[in-house]
C-alpha positions as CSV (number, residue, x, y, z in Angstrom):
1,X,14.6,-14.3,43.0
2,X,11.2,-15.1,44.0
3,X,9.5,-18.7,42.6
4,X,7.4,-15.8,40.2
5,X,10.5,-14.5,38.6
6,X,12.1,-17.7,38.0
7,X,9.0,-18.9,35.9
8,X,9.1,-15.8,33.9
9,X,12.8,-16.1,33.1
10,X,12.6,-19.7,32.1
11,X,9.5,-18.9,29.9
12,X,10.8,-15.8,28.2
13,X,13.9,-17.9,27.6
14,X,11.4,-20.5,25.9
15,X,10.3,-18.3,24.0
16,X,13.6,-17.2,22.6
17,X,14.8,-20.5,21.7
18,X,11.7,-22.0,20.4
19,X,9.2,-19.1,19.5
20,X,5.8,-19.5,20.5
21,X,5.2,-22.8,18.7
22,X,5.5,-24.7,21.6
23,X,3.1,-22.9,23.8
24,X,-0.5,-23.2,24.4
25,X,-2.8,-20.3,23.9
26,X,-3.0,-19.4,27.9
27,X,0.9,-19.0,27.9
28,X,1.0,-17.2,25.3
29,X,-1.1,-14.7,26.9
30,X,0.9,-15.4,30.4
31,X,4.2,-14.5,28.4
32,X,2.2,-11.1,26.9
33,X,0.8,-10.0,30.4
34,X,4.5,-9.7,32.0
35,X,5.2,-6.4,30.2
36,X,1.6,-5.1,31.5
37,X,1.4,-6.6,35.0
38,X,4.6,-7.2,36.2
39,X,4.2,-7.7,39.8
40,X,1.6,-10.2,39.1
41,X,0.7,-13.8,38.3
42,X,-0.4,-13.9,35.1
43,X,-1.3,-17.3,34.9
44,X,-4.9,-17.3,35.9
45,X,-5.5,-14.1,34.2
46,X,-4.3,-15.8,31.5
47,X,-6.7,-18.8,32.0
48,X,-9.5,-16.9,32.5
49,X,-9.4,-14.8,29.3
50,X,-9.1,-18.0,27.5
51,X,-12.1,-19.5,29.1
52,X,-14.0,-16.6,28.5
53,X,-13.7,-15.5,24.7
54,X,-13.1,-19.2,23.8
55,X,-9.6,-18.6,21.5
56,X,-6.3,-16.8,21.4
57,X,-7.8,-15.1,18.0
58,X,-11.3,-13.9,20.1
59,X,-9.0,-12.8,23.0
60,X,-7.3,-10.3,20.8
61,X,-10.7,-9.4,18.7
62,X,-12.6,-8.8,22.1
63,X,-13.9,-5.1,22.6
64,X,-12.2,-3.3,25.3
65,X,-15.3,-3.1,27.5
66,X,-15.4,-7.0,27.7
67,X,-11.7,-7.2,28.5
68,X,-12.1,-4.9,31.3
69,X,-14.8,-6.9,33.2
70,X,-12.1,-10.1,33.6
71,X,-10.2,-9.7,36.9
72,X,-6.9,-8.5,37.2
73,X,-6.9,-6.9,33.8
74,X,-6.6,-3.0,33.6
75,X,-6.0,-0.3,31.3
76,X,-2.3,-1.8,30.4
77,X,-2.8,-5.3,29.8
78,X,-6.2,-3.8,27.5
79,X,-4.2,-1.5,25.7
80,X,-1.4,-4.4,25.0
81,X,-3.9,-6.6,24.1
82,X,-5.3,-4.3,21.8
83,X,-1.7,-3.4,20.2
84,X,-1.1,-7.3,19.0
85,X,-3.2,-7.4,16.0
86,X,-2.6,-3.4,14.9
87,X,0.8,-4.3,15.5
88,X,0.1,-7.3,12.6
89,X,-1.8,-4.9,10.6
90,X,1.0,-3.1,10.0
91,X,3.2,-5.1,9.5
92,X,1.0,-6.6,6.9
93,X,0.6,-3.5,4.9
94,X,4.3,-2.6,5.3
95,X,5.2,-6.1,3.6
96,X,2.5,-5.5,1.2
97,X,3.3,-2.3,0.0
98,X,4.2,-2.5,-4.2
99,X,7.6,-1.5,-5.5
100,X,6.4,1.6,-7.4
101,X,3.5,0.2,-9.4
102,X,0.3,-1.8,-9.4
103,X,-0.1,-2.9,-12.8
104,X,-2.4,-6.2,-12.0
105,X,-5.4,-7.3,-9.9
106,X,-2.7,-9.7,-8.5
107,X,-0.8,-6.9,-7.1
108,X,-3.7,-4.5,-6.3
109,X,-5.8,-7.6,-4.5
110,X,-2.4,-8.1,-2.3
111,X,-1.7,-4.5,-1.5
112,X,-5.4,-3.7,-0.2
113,X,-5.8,-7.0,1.6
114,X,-4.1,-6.3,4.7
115,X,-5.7,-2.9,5.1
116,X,-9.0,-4.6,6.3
117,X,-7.4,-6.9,8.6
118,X,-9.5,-6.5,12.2
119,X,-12.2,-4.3,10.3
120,X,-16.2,-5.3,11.1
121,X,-17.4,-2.3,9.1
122,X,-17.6,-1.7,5.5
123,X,-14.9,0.1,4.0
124,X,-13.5,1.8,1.1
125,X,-10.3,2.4,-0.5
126,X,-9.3,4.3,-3.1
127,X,-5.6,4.3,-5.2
128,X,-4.8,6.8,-7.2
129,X,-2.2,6.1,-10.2
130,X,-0.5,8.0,-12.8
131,X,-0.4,6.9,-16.5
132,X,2.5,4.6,-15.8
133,X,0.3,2.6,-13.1
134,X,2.5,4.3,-11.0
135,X,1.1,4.7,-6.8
136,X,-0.1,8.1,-5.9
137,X,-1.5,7.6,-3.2
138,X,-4.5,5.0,-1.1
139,X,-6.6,6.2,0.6
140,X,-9.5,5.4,3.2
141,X,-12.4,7.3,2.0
142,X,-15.5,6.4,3.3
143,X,-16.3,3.8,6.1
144,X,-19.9,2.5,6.9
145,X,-22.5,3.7,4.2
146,X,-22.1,6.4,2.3
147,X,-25.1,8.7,2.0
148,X,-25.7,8.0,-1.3
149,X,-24.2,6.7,-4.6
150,X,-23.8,10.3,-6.1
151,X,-21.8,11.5,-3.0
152,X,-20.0,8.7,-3.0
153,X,-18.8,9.0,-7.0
154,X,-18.3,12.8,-6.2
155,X,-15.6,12.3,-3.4
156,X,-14.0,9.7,-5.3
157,X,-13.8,11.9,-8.9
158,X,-12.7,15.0,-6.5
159,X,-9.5,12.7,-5.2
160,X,-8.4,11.4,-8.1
161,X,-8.8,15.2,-9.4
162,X,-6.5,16.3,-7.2
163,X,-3.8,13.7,-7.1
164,X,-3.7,14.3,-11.0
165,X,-4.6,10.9,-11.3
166,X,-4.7,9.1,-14.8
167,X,-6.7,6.2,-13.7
168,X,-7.9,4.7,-10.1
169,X,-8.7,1.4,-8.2
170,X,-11.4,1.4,-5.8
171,X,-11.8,-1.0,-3.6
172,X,-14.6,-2.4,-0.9
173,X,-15.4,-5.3,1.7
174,X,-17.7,-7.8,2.5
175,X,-18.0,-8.1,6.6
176,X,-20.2,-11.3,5.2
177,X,-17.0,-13.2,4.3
178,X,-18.5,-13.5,0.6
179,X,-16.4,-11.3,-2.2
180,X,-18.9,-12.1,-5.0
181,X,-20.1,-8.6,-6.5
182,X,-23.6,-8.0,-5.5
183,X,-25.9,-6.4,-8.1
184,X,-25.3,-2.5,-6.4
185,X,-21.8,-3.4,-6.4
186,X,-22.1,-3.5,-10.2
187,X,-24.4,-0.5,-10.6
188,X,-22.5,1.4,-8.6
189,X,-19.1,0.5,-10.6
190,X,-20.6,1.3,-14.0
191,X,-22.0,4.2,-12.5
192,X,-18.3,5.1,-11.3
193,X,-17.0,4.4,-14.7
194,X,-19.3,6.5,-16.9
195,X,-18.7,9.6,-14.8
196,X,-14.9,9.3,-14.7
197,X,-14.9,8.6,-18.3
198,X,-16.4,12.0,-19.0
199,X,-13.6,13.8,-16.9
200,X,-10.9,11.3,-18.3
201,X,-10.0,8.9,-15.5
202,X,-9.8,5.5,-16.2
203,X,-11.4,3.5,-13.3
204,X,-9.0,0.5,-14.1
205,X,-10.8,-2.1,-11.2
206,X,-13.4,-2.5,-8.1
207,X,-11.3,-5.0,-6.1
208,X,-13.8,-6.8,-3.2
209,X,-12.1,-7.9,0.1
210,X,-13.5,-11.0,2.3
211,X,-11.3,-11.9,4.7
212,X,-8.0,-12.9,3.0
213,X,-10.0,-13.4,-0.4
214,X,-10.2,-11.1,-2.8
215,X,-11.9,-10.4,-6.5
216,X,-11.4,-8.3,-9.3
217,X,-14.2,-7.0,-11.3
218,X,-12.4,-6.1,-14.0
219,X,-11.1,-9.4,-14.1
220,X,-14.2,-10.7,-13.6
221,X,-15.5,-9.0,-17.0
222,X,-17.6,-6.8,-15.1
223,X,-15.7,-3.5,-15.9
């Protein structure tokens, strides 16, 4: 067993007895980069992402073109790097997902939270319910702007339509980090209401994401 091997062993077996609690940020990276690069050190590679991007957190969040220029990272270690935090994503929606129903902002805010972990564009969701409050479906229906307002209440009436929806939650982000409604985020919800009134679907909340906040508009008296 080479002097290589033996570090990796005792660290892996670190790791299993203590978690990663009791590692710096560079060996937690070290520890990652054995199941990409096996035949190499990892150590400096390590190191020198840390250096670079500053933090464990803008490792992961780098884009793949900036990973690529550090030396002795390829298309493995990227793509494992990369994994992580989908990896926590899903995870995070998995452990978020409702029993059946979503019959509070409470539980609506928590379910939709997770799904715009990692995400630096605008997003939005909509979740289809029955008249029980009972899930239909969530869906991811428009990313980046929409074209405009009426499009955007047309697609949203159309899905509900055809999950045979009773009433829906829609739901939006702010890449700001600020979930207070702006005044198109009202317009737009009252708009939203009106027209699914008139075709019988109750639009029941507007939840806005920032980060791990979240706020209801209904709750919010804004609905």
């Amino acid at each position: 067993m080479d002097i290589h091997e033996g570090h990796r062993d005792r660290l892996k077996k670190l790791f299993m007895e203590q978690g990663l609690d009791c590692f710096d940020d560079y060996k937690v990276l070290e520890l990652l980069l054995f199941y990409a690069l096996p035949r190499r050190d990892t150590n400096p590679i390590a190191h020198e992402l840390i250096n670079r991007f500053d933090s464990l957190e803008a490792v992961f969040e780098a884009p793949a073109d900036e990973l690529a220029k550090v030396p002795g990272i390829g298309s493995g270690a990227i793509t494992l790097i990369k994994l992580v935090p989908e990896l926590s994503r899903r995870c995070a929606i998995s452990k978020a997902r409702p029993d059946k129903y979503i019959d509070s902002s409470e539980k609506a805010g928590t379910y939709l939270v997770p799904r715009y972990m990692l995400e630096r564009d605008e997003v939005v969701y909509v979740i289809c319910l029955d008249a029980a409050n009972r899930l239909l479906c969530c869906k991811e229906l428009f990313r980046g702007a929409a074209n405009t307002t009426e499009i955007s209440i047309r697609k949203i009436a159309e899905l509900a339509l055809a999950k045979n929806a009773s009433g829906i939650i829609i739901s939006h982000n702010h890449t700001s980090g600020i979930a207070l409604p702006s005044a198109e985020d009202d317009a737009t919800t009252k708009l939203l209401k009106e027209t699914l009134n008139r075709i019988g679907i109750r639009l029941i909340d507007h939840i806005i994401v920032a980060g791990d906040d979240f706020i209801s508009m209904a709750d919010s008296g804004l609905l």
